[in-house]
Structure formats: C-alpha cells, structure tokens
C-alpha positions, -999 to 999 in steps of 0.1 A, spaced: -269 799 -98 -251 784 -73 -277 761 -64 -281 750 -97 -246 744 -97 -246 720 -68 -275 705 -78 -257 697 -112 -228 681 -94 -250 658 -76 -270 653 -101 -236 640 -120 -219 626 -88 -253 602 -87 -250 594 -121 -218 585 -119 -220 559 -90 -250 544 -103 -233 540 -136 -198 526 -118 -220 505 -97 -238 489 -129 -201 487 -147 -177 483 -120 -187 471 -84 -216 449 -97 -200 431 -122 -171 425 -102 -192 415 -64 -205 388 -87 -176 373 -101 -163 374 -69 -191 355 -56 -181 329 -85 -150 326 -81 -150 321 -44 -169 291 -48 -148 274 -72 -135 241 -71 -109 218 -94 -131 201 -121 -159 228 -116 -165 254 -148 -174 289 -140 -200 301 -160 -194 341 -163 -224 361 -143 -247 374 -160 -238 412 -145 -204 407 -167 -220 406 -203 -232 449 -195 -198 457 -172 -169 470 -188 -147 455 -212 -120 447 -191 -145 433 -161 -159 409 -191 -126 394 -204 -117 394 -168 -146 372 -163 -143 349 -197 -109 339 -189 -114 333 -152 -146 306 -176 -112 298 -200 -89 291 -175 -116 271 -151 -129 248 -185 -90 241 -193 -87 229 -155 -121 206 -159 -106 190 -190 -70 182 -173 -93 168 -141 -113 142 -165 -80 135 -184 -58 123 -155 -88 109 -138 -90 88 -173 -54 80 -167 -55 70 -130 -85 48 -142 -59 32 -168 -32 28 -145 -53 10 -118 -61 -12 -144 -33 -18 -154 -21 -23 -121 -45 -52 -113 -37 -68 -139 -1 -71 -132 -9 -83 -101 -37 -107 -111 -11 -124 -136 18 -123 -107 -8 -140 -85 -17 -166 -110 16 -172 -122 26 -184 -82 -5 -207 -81 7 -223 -116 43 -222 -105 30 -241 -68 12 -266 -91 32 -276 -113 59 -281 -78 31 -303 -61 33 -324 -93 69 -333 -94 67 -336 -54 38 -361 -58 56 -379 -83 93 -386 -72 100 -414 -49 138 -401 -37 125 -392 1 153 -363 -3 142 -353 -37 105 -350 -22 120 -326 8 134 -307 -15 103 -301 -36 80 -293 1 109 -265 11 108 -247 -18 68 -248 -24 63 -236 9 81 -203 0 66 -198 -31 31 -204 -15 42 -177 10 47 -147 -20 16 -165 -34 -1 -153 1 10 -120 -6 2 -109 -38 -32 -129 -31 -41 -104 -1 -30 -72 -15 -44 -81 -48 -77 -83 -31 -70 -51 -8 -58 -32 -38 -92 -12 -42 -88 2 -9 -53 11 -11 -49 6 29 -19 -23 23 -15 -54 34 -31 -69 64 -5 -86 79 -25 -110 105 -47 -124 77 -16 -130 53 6 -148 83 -23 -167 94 -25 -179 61 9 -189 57 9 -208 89 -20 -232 79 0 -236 51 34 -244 69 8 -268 88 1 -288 64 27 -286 48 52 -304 78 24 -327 81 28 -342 48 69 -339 48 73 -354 87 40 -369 92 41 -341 126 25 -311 127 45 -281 138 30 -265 168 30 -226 155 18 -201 179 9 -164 166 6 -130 183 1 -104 157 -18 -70 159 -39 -55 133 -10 -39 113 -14 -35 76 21 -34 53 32 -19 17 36 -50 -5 74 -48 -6 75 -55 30 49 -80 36 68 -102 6 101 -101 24 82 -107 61 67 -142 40 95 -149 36 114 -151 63 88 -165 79 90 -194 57 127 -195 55 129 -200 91 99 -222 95 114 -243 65 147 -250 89 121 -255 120 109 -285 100 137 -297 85 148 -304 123 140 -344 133 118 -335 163 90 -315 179 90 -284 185 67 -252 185 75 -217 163 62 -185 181 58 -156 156 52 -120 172 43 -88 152 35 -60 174 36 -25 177 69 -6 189 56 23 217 90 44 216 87 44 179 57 49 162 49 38 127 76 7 134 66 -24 145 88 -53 158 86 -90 137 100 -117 159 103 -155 150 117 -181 181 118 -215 185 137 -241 201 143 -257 170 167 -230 161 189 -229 186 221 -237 172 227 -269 195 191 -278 180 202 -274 139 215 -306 126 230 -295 95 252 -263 99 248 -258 61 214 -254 62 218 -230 90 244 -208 72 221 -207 41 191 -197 62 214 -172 78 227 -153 44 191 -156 32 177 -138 62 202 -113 59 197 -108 23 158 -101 35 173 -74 65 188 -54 40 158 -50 20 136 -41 44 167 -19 57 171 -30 90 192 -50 110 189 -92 117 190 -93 157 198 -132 157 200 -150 194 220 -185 182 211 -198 219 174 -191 220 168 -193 188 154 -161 185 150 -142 152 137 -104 149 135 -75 129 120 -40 130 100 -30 104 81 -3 87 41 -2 90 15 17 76 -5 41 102 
C-alpha cells in the first residue's frame, strides 16, 4: 500500500509538470523568446505554443501582438509625416532660393540700366548681400538631404568670387581676398548671418577709393570645442582708412545687429581693422 501510494504521487507529481510545462513554462519560454527580439515597427506574431497554454498566457501573448501592431501603425504614420514635412521643407526652401535669384535679377537690371554713377553703387552694395543669403539657402538647400548643415568653406568661397566680381565691375579693381577656413559645417541661422557680415564688411572694403586686400579666417577654437572663431581684417577698415564715417557707423550698427543674433559679442579693432566673432558650429 504504501508503495502504491508513492507510486501514485509520482505518477501525479509527473503529470503535473508535464502538463505545467505544456501550459505554463512553454508557452511562456516562447513568448519570451518573441518578445526579446522585438523591435519598433516590428509585429509580433503570437507563438504557436500560446494558442494550447492557458488562458491568461494566450491573452498575455495577443495583446503583447495588439500592442506591437498599434506600435507598427504609429511607426508608418509619422514616418508618412516626416516624409511630408521634408517635403514641405524643400519646398520652402526651394521657393526662398528662387525668390533671391529673381530678387538679384531684377537688381542687376535696374543696375545695368541707370546712368547716375552713385545710383549704380547703390544697386552693386545691396546685390552683393542679397547674393550672399542667395549663397546660403543655395548650399543648405542642396545639403538638406543629409541634414549635416552648412559647409561653410564652400558657401564663403562662393561669396568671395562673387565680391570679386562684383568690385571689379563697381571700381574696375579687383579686391584681393584672402581665405583660411577649415572644414566646419553651420545650422542655416548662422551661416545667413556669417554672409552677411562678410558682405557687409567687404561692401565698406570696396566702397574705400584704393587697394587693399580682405583676409577672412574661420577656424576652430581649441579651449572651446564646438565654437569656432570668424575673423574679417583689412586695412581698408581701419578707421583712418574709411572715408565716410557714415558709412562706417551703419556698418557698425549692422554688424552688431548680426552679433546679437548669433549671441555673441562684436570684438572690433578700429586701428587694424580687425573684425571677429565666435560662433557656434556643428560637430
């Protein structure tokens, strides 16, 4: 009797982990297994274990499939609406882009056809600006896709050529512009203010009746990373070099205006004719 007795208990104790194993701790090894290898935008499919575990272990496992589809469908939605918004994005910028190249134009026609000399001067300075933001929202337009900024070499390079050309035409001199810039890359709403300043500055450079050169530095600031330092100097801003102290006020307030926006501070040097700013960069 009392082996029959023990026998019995085993008999049930084996029973009863082989039917907890087929309920319990398979069922639940598997959706464990499932689980652990999810990922956002991935469904989990319930195991196949679950559909013969318990009832708890099942609806356990359909709304772990619930929850996971409901997570898929909010992944495809704002993917949809990152998709729009990119578009949308580009298009604002294509139309800002082209709206500075009609708005150059249509400047280059009212240059070419005045015949005041001080009227034309006046039409050169304030194309040479606009072609600067024109620069800008050119370059990042085209970098928008990869999201990594502005570069700033290609967009001052660009400007220069275009400063150039353009004291060539208004002096019949070109302006001797020397650049140092490393490979730094800028969020659009510095790059536009760093255009122009540039072009404010080499705007008063040519406005000055004689040669000169304009040496433009951007470079990287060891003792503080993720700043770089923009500096502009020529001896054609010296103060004993400006002819019109109006002009130089002007340029002043303006460069100012452009500190504050970039929130820094204008370090001006009237005797060397130094300019410079630190600014933010992207790393």
């Amino acid at each position: 009797m009392p082996l029959f007795s023990i026998a019995a208990v085993a008999l049930a104790a084996i029973i009863g982990w082989h039917i907890a194993r087929r309920l319990l701790v398979r069922p639940l090894v598997a959706l464990r297994r499932e689980v652990a290898t999810y990922r956002p935008g991935k469904i989990l499919s319930p195991p196949a274990t679950t559909m013969s575990a318990a009832q708890e272990i099942a609806e356990l496992s359909e709304a772990f499939h619930a929850l996971s589809r409901d997570v898929a469908r909010h992944e495809q939605e704002m993917q949809r609406a990152l998709a729009d918004q990119t578009r949308l994005t580009r298009e604002v910028h294509h139309r800002v882009k082209n709206n500075l190249q009609i708005i150059s134009s249509l400047i280059s026609l009212h240059w070419r056809a005045t015949e005041d000399p001080g009227t034309a001067s006046a039409y050169l300075s304030i194309q040479r600006r606009v072609d600067a933001l024109a620069v800008v929202q050119r370059n990042h337009y085209a970098e928008l896709e990869e999201q990594k900024g502005v570069s700033a070499r290609a967009v001052i390079n660009e400007i220069v050529a275009s400063l150039r050309t353009s004291a060539q035409i208004q002096n019949a001199r070109a302006l001797d512009i020397n650049v140092e810039c490393d490979d730094i890359c800028l969020h659009l709403d510095v790059a536009a203010p760093v255009a122009f300043m540039t072009a404010e500055l080499a705007d008063l450079a040519i406005s000055q009746d004689m040669a000169g050169m304009l040496h433009i530095s951007l470079k990287f600031m060891d003792d503080q990373p993720g700043k770089a330092c923009l500096i502009l100097e020529s001896p054609l801003l010296r103060a004993s070099s400006i002819a019109s102290l109006r002009s130089a006020e002007l340029c002043a307030r303006v460069l100012e205006g452009l500190a504050r926006q970039l929130r820094t501070s204008l370090n001006h040097n009237a005797e060397t004719g130094r300019y410079g700013v630190v600014i933010p960069v992207i790393v």
